[in-house]
C-alpha positions as CSV (number, residue, x, y, z in Angstrom):
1,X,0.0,0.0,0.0
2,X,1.1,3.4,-0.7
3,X,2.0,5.9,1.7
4,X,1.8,9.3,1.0
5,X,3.0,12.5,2.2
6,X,2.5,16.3,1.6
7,X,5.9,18.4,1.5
8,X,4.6,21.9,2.6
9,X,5.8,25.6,2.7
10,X,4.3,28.5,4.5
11,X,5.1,31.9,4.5
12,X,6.1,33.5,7.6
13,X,4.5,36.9,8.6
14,X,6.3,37.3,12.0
15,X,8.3,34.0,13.3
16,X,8.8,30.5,12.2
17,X,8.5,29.4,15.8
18,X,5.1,30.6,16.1
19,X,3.6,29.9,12.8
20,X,4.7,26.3,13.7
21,X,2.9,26.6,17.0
22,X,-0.3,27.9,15.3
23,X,-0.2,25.0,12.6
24,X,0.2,22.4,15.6
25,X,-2.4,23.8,17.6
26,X,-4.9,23.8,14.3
27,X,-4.1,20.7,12.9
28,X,-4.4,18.7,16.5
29,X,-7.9,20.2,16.8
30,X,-9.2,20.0,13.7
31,X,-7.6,17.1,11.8
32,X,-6.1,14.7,14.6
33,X,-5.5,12.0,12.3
34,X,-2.8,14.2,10.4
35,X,0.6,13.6,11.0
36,X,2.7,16.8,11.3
37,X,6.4,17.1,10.9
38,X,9.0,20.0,10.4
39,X,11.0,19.4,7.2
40,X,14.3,21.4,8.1
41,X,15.9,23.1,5.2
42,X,19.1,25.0,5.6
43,X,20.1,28.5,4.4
44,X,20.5,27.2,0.9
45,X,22.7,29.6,-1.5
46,X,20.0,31.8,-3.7
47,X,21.4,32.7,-6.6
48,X,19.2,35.2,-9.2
49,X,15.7,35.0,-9.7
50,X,16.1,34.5,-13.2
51,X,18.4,31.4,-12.2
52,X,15.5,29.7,-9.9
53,X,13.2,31.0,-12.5
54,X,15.0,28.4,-14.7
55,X,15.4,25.7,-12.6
56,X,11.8,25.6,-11.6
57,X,10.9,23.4,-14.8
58,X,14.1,21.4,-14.4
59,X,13.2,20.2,-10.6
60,X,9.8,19.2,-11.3
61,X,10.7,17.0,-14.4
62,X,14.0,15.9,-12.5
63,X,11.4,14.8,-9.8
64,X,9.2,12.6,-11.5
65,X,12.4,11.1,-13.3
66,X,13.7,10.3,-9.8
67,X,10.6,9.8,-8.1
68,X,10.3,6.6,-11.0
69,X,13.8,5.1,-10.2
70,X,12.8,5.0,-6.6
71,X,9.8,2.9,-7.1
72,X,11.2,0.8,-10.3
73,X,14.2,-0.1,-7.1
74,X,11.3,-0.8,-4.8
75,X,9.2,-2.8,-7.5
76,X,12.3,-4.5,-8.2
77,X,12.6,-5.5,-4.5
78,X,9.3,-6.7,-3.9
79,X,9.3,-9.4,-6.7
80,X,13.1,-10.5,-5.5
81,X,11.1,-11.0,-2.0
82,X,8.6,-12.8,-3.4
83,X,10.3,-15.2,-5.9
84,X,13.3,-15.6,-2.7
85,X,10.4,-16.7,0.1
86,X,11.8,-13.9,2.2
87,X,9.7,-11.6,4.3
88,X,9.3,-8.4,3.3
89,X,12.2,-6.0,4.6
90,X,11.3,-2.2,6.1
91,X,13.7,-0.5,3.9
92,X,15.8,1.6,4.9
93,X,18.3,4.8,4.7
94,X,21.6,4.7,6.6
95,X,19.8,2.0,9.1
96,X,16.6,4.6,9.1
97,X,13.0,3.3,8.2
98,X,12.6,5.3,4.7
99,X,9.2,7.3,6.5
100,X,11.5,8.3,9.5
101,X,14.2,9.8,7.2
102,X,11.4,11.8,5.7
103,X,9.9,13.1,8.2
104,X,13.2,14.0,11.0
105,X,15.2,15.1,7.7
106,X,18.8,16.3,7.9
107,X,20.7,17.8,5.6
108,X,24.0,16.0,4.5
109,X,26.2,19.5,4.3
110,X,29.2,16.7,3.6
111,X,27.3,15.6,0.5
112,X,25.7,18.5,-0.9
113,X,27.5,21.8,0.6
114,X,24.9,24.5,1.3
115,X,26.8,27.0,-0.6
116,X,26.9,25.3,-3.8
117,X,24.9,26.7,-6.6
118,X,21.2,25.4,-6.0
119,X,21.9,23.6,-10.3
120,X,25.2,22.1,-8.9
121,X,23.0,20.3,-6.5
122,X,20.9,19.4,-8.2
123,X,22.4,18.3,-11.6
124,X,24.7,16.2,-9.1
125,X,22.1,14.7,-7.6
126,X,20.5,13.7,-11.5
127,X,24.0,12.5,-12.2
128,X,23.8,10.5,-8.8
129,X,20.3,8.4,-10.2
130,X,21.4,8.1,-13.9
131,X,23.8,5.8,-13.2
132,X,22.1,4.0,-10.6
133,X,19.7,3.5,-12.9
134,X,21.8,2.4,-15.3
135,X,23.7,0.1,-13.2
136,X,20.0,-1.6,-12.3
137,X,19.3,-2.3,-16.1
138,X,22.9,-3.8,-16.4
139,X,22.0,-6.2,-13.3
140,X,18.3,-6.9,-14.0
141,X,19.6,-7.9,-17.5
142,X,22.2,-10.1,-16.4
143,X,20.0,-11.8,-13.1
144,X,17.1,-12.1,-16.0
145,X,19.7,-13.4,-18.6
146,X,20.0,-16.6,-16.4
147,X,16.5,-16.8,-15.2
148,X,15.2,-17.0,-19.0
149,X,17.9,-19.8,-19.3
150,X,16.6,-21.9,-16.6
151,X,12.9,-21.2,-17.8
152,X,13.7,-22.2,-21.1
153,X,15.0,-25.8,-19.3
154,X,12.7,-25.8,-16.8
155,X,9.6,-26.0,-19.6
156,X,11.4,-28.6,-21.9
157,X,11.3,-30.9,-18.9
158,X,7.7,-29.6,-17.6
159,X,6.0,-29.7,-21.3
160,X,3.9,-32.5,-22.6
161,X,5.3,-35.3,-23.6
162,X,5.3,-34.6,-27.5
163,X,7.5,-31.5,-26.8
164,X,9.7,-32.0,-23.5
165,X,13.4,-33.5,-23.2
166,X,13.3,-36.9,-22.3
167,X,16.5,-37.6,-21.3
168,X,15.2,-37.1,-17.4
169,X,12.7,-39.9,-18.1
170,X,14.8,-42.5,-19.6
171,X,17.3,-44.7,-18.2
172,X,20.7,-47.0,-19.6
173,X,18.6,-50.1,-18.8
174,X,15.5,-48.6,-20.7
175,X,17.3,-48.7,-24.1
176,X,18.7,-51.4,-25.9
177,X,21.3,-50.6,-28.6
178,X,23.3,-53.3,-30.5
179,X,24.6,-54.5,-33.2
180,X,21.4,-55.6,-34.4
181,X,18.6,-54.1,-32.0
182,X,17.5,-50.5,-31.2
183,X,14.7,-49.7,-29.3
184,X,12.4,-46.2,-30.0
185,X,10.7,-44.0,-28.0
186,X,6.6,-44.0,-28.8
187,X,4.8,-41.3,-27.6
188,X,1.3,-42.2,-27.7
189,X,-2.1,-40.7,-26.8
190,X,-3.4,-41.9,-23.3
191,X,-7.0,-42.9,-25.5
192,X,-4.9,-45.0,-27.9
193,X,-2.8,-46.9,-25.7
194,X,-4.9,-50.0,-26.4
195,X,-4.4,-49.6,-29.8
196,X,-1.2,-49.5,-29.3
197,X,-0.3,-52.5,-27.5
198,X,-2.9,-54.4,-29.9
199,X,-1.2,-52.7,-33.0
200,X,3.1,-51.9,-32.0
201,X,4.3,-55.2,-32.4
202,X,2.5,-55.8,-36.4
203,X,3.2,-52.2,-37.8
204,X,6.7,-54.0,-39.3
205,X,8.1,-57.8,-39.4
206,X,10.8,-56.8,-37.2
207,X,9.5,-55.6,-34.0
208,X,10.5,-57.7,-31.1
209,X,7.7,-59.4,-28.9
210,X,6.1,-57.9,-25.8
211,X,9.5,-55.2,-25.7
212,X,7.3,-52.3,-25.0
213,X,7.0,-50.8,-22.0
214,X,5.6,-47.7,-20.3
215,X,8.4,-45.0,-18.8
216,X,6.5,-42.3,-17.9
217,X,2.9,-40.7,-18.5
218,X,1.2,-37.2,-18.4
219,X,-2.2,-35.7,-18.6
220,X,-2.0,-36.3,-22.2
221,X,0.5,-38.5,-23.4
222,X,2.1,-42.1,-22.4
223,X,6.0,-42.6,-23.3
224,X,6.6,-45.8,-24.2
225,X,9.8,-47.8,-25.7
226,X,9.9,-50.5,-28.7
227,X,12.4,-52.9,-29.4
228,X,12.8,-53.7,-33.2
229,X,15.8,-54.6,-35.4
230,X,17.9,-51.4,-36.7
231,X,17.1,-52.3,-40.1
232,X,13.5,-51.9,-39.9
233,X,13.4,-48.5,-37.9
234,X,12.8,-46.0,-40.6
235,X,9.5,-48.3,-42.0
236,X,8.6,-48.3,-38.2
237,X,8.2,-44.5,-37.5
238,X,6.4,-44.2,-41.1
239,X,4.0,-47.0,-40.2
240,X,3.6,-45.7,-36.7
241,X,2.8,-42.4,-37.8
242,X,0.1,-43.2,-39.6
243,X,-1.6,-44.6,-37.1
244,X,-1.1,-41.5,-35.0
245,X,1.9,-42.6,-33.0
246,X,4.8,-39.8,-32.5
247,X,8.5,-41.5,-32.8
248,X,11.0,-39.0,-30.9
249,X,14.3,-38.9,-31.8
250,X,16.5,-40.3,-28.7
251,X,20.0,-41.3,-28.2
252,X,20.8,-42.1,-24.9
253,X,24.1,-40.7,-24.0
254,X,25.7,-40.5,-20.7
255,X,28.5,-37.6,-21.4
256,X,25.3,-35.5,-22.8
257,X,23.3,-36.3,-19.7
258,X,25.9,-35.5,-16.9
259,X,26.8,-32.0,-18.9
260,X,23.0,-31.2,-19.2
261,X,22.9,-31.6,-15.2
262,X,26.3,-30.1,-14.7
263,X,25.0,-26.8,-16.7
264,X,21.4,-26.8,-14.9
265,X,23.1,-26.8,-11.5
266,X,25.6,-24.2,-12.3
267,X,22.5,-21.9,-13.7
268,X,20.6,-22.6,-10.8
269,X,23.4,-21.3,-8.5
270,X,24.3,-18.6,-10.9
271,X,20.6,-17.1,-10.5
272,X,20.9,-17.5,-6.4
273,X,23.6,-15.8,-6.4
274,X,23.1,-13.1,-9.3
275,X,19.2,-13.2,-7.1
276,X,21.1,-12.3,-3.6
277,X,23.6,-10.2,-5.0
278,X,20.9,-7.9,-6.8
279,X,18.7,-8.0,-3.5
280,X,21.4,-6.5,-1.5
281,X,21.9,-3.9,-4.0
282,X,18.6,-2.9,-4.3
283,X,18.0,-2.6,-0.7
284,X,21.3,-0.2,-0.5
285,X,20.7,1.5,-3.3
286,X,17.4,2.6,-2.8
287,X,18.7,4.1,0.7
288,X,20.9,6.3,-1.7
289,X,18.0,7.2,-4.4
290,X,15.9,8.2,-1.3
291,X,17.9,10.4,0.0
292,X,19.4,12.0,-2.5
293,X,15.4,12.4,-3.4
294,X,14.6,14.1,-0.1
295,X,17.7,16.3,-0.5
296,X,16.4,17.2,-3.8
297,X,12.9,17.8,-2.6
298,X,14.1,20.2,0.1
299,X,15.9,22.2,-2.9
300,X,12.5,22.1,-4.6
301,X,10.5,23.3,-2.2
302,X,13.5,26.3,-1.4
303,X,13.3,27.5,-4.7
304,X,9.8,27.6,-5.1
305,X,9.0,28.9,-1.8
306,X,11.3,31.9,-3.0
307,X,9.5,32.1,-6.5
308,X,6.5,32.0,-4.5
309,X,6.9,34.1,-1.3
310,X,9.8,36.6,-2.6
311,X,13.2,37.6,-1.0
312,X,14.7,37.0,1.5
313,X,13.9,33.3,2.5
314,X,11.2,33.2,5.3
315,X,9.1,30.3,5.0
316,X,8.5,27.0,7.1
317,X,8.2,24.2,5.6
318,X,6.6,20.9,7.1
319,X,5.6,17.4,6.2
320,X,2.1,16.2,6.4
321,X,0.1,12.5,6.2
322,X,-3.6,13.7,5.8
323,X,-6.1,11.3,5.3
324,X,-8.2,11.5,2.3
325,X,-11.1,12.9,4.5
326,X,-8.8,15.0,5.8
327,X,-7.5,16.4,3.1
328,X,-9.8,19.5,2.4
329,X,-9.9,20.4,6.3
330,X,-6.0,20.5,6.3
331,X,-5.7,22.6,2.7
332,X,-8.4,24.6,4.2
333,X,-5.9,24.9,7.7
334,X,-2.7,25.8,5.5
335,X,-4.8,28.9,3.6
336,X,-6.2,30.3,6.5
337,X,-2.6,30.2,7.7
338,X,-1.1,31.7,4.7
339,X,-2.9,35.1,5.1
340,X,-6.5,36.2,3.3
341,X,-4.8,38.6,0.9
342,X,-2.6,36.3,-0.1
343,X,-5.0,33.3,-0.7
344,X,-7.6,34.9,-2.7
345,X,-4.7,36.1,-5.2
346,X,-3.8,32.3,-5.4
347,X,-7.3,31.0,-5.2
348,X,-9.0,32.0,-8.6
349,X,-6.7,30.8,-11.2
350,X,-9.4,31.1,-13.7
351,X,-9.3,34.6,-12.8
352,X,-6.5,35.4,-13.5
353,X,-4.3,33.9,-10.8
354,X,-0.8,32.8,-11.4
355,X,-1.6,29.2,-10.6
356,X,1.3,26.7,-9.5
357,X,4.7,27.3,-9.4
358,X,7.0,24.7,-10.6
359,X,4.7,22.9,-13.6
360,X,2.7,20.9,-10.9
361,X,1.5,22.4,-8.1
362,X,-2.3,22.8,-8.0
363,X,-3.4,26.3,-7.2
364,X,-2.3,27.2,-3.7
365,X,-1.1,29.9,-1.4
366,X,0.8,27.8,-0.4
367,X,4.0,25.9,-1.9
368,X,3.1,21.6,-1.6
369,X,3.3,19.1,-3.9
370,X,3.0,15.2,-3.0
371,X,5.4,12.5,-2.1
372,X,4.0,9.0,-2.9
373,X,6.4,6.2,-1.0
374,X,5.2,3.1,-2.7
C-alpha cells in the first residue's frame, strides 16, 4: 500500500516558531489524524531570480524522473522477495526506516555543501540516479539473462510429452542398442494406448515381442519404448505415424546427460547468487536514491517557496500525512494560515491567478506538492 506524504511551505509573517505553533495547535484540533512534521531546510545559497526561474521546470521533471527510479528499485525489491520466500524487509536509509528519514530530515552538508549553486546540486544529484539507474538495467539484465535460461529448461522438462526432453525420463537399462537391435521411444495418446499395445508389435516384421513398456505418463501423453531390429526402424516411424503414434528422436548418451545436469546446477546457482547479490543492491541503493530524493525535494520546495513568497527566505516548511477525509480540512488549515490577501490572489486561477509554481503544483497559497512512498 502506498504511503503518501504532503511536502509543505508557509510563508512567515512574523516568526517561524510561532507559525509552527499555530499550525500544531490547528491541525491537533481539527484534523487529529494528520501527522505533522518539520521538514528542516538549511540556508541554501539563492542565486538570481532569473536562475531559480530556470530551474523551476528542471526540478519538477527531474522529480518525477527520480521519483520513478525509486519505485522501479522498490518494485524490483518486492518481486526478489517474493520469488526468494523472504519476508518483506522495512527498507531503509543509513539503518533509518525510509518514512522516519522523511519526516526527522537532515541535511548532509558533507554531500551536498549549502553554498553550492542550487543547479550544482541538483544536476549532481540527476547525475547520482542516472547511473544507478543504469547500473540496475545492467544487473536486472544479467539476473534475468539466467533466469530466461533456466525457464527455457525448466519448460522442456515440464512440457507435454510430445515437446519436452526426455533424457530425465529414460534410463541405460531402458534402451537397448546393439549390433542388431534399437529400441524407439513412442509417444502415444493416453486414449490409444490400447491400440497400441494391440497394433506396436505388427506395424513391421521386425519388432521384437512384448518389448514395449511404459516409462513415464502425463495428462496427455504415455512414453513408451519399442524394441525392433535397426534395419526396420525407418518403415517403423512411417508406419507408426500413420496410425497416429509420434516416434521421438532419442539417443541415450551418458556424457550429454551428466553436462545437461552439470549446466542446470551451475545456472541454478548462478541465478541465487546473481538473485542475492541484486537483492542486496537494491536494498542499498534505494537508501541512496531516497535520500538523494529528499535532499532534492528540500531544494524544490527552497526555490519555489522563494518564486513563490519573494526575497529574502522566510518560509517553514513541514511534512504532512492527511487522510483523504482529511484532506480539504487540512488545505483549508494551511490557507487560512497563509494570510487572506494572499489566498484569494492564489485562489482563482481562472481569474487570473498565477496558478502553480514549478509545472505541478495545484493552485495554492501555499508551496506543496506530494510524495507518494510506494
Amino acid at each position: 500500500m502506498a504511503t503518501r506524504y504532503w511536502l509543505a511551505s508557509l510563508p512567515v509573517q512574523n516568526s517561524a516558531s510561532s507559525l509552527w505553533s499555530r499550525l500544531q495547535e490547528s491541525i491537533s484540533k481539527h484534523v487529529f489524524d494528520t501527522p505533522l512534521y518539520r521538514f528542516n531546510i538549511p540556508n541554501l545559497r539563492v542565486g538570481t531570480l532569473d536562475s531559480l526561474l530556470a530551474l523551476s521546470d528542471d526540478l519538477f521533471k527531474s522529480n518525477a524522473f527520480i521519483e520513478g527510479v525509486s519505485h522501479k528499485i522498490r518494485r524490483q525489491i518486492e518481486e526478489l522477495e517474493r520469488v526468494s520466500g523472504v519476508i518483506s524487509t522495512s527498507l531503509t536509509v543509513d539503518g533509518v526506516p525510509v518514512d522516519s528519514y522523511l519526516t526527522r530530515f537532515v541535511w548532509d552538508e558533507a554531500k551536498y555543501p549549502t553554498m553550492s549553486p542550487l543547479k550544482e546540486i541538483v544536476d549532481a544529484i540527476h547525475s547520482q540516479i542516472v547511473k544507478i539507474e543504469d547500473d540496475l538495467k545492467v544487473r536486472v539484465a544479467e539476473y534475468n539473462n539466467v533466469r530466461s535460461q533456466l525457464n527455457a529448461i525448466n519448460r522442456k522438462q515440464s512440457g507435454s510429452l510430445a515437446v519436452r526432453d526426455l533424457s530425465n525420463l529414460v534410463k541405460p537399462q531402458d534402451i537397448i542398442s546393439s549390433e542388431h537391435l534399437t529400441t524407439l521411444l513412442a509417444i502415444v495418446l493416453k486414449y490409444s494406448e490400447k491400440d497400441w499395445f494391440s497394433s506396436y508389435e505388427t506395424l513391421t516384421a521386425y519388432v521384437v515381442p512384448r518389448s514395449s513398456k511404459k516409462l513415464y505418463e502425463d495428462n496427455e501423453y504415455a512414453l513408451y519404448t519399442v524394441t525392433l531390429f535397426h534395419r526396420d526402424a525407418d518403415n517403423f516411424r512411417t508406419k507408426a505415424r500413420e496410425r497416429g503414434f509420434q516416434i521421438r528422436d532419442f539417443e541415450y548418451d551418458p556424457e550429454t546427460q551428466e553436462s545437461r545436469n552439470q549446466e542446470l546446477e551451475k545456472l541454478m546457482h548462478d541465478q541465487e547468487t546473481l538473485r542475492s547479490s541484486l537483492l542486496q543492491w537494491c536494498y542499498a541503493s534505494y537508501g541512496e536514491v531516497f535520500s538523494s530524493w529528499m535532499h532534492f525535494c528540500a531544494v524544490r520546495v527552497f526555490a519555489e517557496s522563494i518564486l513563490r513568497y519573494g526575497l529574502p527566505p522566510s518560509f517553514l516548511s513541514v511534512v504532512l500525512a492527511p487522510s483523504t477525509k482529511s484532506e480539504k480540512k487540512v488545505r483549508s488549515i494551511l490557507e487560512e494560515l497563509c494570510g487572506s490577501a494572499n489566498s484569494s490572489y492564489w485562489k482563482f486561477e481562472d481569474e487570473g491567478g498565477m496558478g502553480g509554481v514549478g509545472g505541478d503544483a495545484d493552485a495554492y497559497p501555499y508551496v506543496c506538492f506530494t510524495i507518494n512512498i510506494v
